[in-house]
C-alpha positions in Angstrom: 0.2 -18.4 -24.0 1.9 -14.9 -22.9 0.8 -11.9 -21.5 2.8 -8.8 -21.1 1.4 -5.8 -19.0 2.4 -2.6 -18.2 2.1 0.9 -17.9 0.4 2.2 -21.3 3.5 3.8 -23.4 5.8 1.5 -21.5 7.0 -0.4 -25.1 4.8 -3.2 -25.2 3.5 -3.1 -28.9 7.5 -2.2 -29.7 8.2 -5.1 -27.7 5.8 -7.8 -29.7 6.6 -5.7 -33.0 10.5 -6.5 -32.7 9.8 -10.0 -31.8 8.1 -10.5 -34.8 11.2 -9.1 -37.0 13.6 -10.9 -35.5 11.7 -14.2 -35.7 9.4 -15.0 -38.3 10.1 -14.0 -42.5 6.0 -13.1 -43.2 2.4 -12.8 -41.5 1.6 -16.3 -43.0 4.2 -17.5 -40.0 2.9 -15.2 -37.2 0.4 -12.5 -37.3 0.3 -9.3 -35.3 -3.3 -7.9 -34.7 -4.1 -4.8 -32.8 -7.6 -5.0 -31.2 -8.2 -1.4 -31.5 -8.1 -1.5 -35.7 -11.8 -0.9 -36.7 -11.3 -4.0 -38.7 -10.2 -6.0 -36.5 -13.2 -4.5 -34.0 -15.7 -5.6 -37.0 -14.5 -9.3 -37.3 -13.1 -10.0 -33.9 -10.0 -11.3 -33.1 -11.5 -14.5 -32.6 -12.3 -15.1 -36.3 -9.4 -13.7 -37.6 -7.3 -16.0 -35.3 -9.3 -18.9 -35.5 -8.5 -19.0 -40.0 -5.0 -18.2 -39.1 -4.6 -20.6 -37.1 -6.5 -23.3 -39.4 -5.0 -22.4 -42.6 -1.6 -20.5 -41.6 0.9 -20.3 -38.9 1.4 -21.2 -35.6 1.6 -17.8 -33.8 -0.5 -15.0 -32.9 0.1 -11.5 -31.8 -2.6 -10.2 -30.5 -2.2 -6.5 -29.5 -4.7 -4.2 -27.5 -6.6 -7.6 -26.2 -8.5 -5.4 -23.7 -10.6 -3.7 -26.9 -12.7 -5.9 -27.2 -15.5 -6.7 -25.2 -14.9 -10.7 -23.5 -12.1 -10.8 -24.7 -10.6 -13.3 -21.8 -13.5 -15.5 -23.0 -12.5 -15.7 -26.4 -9.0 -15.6 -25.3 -9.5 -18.9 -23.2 -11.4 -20.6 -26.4 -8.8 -19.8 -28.8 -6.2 -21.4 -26.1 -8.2 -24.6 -25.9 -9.3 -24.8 -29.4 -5.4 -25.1 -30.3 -3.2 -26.4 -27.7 -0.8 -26.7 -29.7 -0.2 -23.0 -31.1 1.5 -20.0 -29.8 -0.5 -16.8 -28.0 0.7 -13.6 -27.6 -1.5 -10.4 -25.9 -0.8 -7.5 -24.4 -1.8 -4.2 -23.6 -2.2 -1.2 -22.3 -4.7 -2.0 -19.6 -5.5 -5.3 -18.5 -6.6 -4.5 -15.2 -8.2 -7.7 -14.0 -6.8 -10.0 -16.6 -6.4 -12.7 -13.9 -9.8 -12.3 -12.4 -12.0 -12.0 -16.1 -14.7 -14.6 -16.6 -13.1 -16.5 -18.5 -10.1 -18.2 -16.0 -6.7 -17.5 -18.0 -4.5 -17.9 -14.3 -3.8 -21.7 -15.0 -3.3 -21.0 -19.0 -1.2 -17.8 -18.8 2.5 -16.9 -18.5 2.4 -13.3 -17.4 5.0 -11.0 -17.6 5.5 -6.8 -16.5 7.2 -4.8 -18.4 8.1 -1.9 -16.3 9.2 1.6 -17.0 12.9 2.1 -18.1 14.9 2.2 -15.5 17.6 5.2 -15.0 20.1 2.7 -16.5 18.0 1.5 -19.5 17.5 5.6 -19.8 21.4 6.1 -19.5 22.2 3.2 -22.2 19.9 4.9 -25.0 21.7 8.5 -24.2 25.3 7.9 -24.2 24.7 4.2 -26.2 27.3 2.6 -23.9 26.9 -0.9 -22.3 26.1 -0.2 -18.0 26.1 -3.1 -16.0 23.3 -4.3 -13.8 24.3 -4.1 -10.1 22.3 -6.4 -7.6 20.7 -4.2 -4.0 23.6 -6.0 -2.0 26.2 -4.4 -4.4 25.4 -1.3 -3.9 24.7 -0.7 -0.7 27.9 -2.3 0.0 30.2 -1.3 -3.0 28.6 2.0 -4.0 31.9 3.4 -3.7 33.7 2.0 -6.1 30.4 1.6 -8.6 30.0 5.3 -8.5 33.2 6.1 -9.3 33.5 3.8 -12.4 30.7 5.4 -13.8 31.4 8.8 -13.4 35.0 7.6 -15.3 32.5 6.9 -18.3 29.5 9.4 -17.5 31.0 12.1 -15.7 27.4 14.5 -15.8 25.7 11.8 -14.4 23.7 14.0 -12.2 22.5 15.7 -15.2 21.3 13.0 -16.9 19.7 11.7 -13.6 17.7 15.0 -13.3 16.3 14.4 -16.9 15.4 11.0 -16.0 13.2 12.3 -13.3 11.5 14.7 -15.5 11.5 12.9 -18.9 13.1 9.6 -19.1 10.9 6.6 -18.1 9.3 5.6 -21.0 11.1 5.0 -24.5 9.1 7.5 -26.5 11.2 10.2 -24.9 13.9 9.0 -28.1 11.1 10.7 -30.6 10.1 14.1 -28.7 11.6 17.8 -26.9 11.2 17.4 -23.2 8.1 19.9 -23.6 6.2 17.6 -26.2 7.2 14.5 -24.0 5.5 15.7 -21.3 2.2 16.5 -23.1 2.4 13.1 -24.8 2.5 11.5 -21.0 -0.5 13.9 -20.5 -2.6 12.8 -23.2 -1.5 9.4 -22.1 -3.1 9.4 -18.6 -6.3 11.0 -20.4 -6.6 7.8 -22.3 -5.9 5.5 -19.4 -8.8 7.4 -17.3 -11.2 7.4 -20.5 -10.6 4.5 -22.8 -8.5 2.0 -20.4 -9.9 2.0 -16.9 -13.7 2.2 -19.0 -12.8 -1.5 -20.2 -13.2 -2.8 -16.8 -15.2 0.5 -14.9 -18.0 2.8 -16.6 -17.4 5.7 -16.0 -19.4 8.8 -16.0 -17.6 12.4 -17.1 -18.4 13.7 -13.4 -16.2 10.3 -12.5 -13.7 10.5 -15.0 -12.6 14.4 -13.5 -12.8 12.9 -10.3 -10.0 10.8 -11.2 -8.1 13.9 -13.1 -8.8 16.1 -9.8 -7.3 13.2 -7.5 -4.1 13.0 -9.7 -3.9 16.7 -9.4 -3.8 16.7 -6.0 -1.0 13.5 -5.7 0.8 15.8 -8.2 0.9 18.9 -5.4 0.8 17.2 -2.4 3.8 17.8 -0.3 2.8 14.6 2.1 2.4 11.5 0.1 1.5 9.0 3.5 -2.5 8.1 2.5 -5.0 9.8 4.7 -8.7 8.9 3.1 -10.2 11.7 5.2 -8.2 14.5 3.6 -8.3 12.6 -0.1 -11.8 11.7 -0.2 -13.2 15.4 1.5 -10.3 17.2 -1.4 -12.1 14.9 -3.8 -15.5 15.3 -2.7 -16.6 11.8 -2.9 -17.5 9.2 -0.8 -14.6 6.4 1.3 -16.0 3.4 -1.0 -15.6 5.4 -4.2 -12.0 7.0 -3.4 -10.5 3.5 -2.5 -12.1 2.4 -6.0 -10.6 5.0 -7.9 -7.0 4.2 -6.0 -7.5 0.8 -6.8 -8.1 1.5 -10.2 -5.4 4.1 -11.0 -2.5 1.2 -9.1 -4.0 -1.7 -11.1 -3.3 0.8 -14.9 0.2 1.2 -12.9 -0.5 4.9 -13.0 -0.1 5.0 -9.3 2.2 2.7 -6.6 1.0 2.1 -3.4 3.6 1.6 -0.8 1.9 -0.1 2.1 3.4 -0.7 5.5 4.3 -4.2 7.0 1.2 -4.4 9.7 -2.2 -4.4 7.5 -5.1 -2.5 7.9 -8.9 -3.5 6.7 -8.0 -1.7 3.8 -4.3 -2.5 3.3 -3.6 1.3 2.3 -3.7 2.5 6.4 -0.4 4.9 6.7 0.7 3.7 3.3 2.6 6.0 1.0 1.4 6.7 -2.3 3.3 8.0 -5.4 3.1 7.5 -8.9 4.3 5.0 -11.1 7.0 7.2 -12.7 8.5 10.6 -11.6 7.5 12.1 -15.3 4.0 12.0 -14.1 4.5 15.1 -11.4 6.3 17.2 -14.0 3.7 16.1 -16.7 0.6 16.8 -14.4 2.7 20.3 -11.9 5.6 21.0 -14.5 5.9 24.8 -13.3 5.5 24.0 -9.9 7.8 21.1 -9.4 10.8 23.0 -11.7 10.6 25.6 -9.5 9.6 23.8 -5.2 13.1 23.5 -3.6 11.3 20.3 -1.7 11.0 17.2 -4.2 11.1 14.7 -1.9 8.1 13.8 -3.5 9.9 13.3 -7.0 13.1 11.4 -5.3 10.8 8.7 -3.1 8.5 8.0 -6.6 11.9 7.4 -8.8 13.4 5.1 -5.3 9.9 3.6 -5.3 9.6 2.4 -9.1 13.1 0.8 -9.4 13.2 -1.6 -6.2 9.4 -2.4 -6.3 9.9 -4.4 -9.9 12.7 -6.6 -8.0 11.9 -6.1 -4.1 9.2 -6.1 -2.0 9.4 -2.9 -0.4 6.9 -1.3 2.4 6.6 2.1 3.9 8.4 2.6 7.4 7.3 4.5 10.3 10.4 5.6 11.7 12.5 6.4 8.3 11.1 6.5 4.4 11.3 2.6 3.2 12.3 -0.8 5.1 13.2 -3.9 2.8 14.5 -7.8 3.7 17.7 -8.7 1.8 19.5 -11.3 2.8 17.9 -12.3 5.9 18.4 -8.8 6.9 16.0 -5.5 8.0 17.0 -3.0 5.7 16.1 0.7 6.8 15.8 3.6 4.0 15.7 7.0 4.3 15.4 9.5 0.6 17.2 13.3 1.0 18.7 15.6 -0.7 22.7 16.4 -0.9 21.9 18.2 2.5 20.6 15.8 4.1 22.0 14.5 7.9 23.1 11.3 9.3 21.1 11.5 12.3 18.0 10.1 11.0 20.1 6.6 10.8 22.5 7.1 13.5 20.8 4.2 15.7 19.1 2.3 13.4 20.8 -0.9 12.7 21.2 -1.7 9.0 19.9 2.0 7.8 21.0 3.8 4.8 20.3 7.2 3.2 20.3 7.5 -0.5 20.8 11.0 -1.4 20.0 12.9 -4.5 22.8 15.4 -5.6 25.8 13.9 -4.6 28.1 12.1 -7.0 29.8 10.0 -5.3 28.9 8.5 -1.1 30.6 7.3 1.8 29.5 4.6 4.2 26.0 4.7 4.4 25.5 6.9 2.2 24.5 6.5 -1.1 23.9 8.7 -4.2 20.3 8.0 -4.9 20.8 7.2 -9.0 22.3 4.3 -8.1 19.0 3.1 -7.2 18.4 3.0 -10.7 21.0 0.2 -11.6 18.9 -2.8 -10.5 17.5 -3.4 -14.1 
């Protein structure tokens, strides 16, 4: 059995959907269900999988899983009623799919499927092959990578600035920039009122809560988590504001980049960003087109490509510290303008800067950050 999570828009249904074409001739060799069809809501997945399964093929799509009420319950009968046949789920929101009544951690494969990273973005622009570069290569060959790609790409800052505004999930293919961005707003309405309400009633006083909390991640200059100043701008109490943190990182709406010593909480002087850069433009278009800082914008992008490969934590002296290759690695986010002297005596420090095409010791243009996937 495999699960694939993600962010909600992130490709998953696309994912199972293409699976389907490229292996199977008909339905009577592997079905795809989506939870969410009313018909499928009538019957239950359960029935409809259990006579496929008796009668039919060997495989199962099961999309939307999260739909229906139990569903880990039925999910973990269907797996032991027939060992032998293939399980598919995914979707948009399973939020505790490891911690549901039904136990699926010893029966489940699980896989993330992240956003697209600024090189999955670059391939579907300019539909030429980009190689994958490993943390080590470019911290240490950035050089020479950079100036490869600007041989092929040579507006690659321009096409970085898109990503950040409207490149990390594939539906940006399909839409203007403008219609993008109200898509990804309609997506976080359904994430706070259909997704997060599988796991989490939710009153409408609640539910604006949440939409007044991303609004004030969206504007905030300062993204280091202070509960005093969230949970008084929120108006709600300390228990209910790390509930709806919790809740807005487990829909991967939100990353939480904690530092190394833990606090009761675990979110003590962490730094908190969204999941993707698009978000701040899709929540604060007008304000972040038009701020001069967007420091903000360049830590969330740095932020959402190492965390899928690296465990990365927030530092006290510079932006981000890392371990790669037995080695403390230091991080510090700027812009083109930004000096050397943050780094100057801090062993193993780099600073990836956004605006510059090509770096110079240990400095590094920031997009590169975006060819680890």
């Amino acid at each position: 059995m495999i699960g694939i999570v993600g962010a909600r828009g992130s490709g998953k249904s696309t994912l199972a959907l293409q699976y389907f074409k490229l292996n199977y001739r008909s339905p009577e060799e592997c079905l795809y269900i989506s939870v969410d069809n009313p018909l499928v809501l009538k019957r239950g997945f359960y029935s409809i999988a259990e006579e496929f399964f008796q009668y039919y093929g060997d495989t199962i799509i099961i999309d939307e899983v999260h739909k229906e009420e139990n569903w880990s319950l039925y999910i973990k009968a269907l797996y032991d009623s027939f060992p032998k046949k293939k399980i598919i789920i995914s979707g948009s929101s399973m939020l505790n799919i490891l911690n549901q009544k039904g136990d699926l951690s010893r029966r489940l494969l699980l896989y993330n499927l992240p956003v697209l990273s600024f090189r999955e973005f670059l391939v579907m622009q300019v539909d030429k092959p980009i190689p994958i570069f490993s943390l080590q290569d470019i911290l240490t060959r950035h050089t020479q990578i950079s100036t490869d790609l600007l041989g092929q790409i040579p507006s690659i800052l321009k096409y970085f600035r898109n990503y950040l505004q409207f490149g990390s999930f594939p539906f940006f293919k399909q839409h203007s920039s403008a219609d993008y961005l109200s898509l990804l707003g309609n997506t976080l309405d359904k994430i706070i009122y259909e997704d997060i309400q599988t796991i989490r009633s939710l009153s409408n006083v609640s539910a604006l809560k949440i939409k007044k909390l991303l609004a004030f991640l969206a504007l905030s200059p300062i993204p280091t988590f202070n509960i005093e100043t969230l949970k008084n701008e929120i108006e709600v109490s300390k228990d209910t504001l790390y509930e709806y943190i919790d809740l807005l990182e487990r829909a991967n709406v939100i990353q939480i980049i904690r530092t190394k010593s833990k606090s009761i909480r675990g979110i003590k002087n962490a730094r908190i960003f969204f999941q993707s850069s698009n978000y701040y433009y899709s929540i604060a278009e007008t304000f972040w087109k038009h701020t001069e800082n967007r420091g903000n914008i360049r830590e969330s992008f740095f932020a959402s490509q190492l965390t899928y490969l690296h465990e990365l934590y927030a530092s006290r002296d510079l932006d981000f510290e890392l371990r790669l290759e037995d080695k403390e690695i230091a991080i510090e986010i700027g812009g083109k303008n930004e000096k050397q002297t943050q780094i100057k005596n801090i062993e193993n420090a780099y600073i990836f800067k956004d605006g510059i095409e090509i770096g110079a010791g240990r400095t590094v243009p920031l997009y590169l950050a975006g060819l680890l996937y």
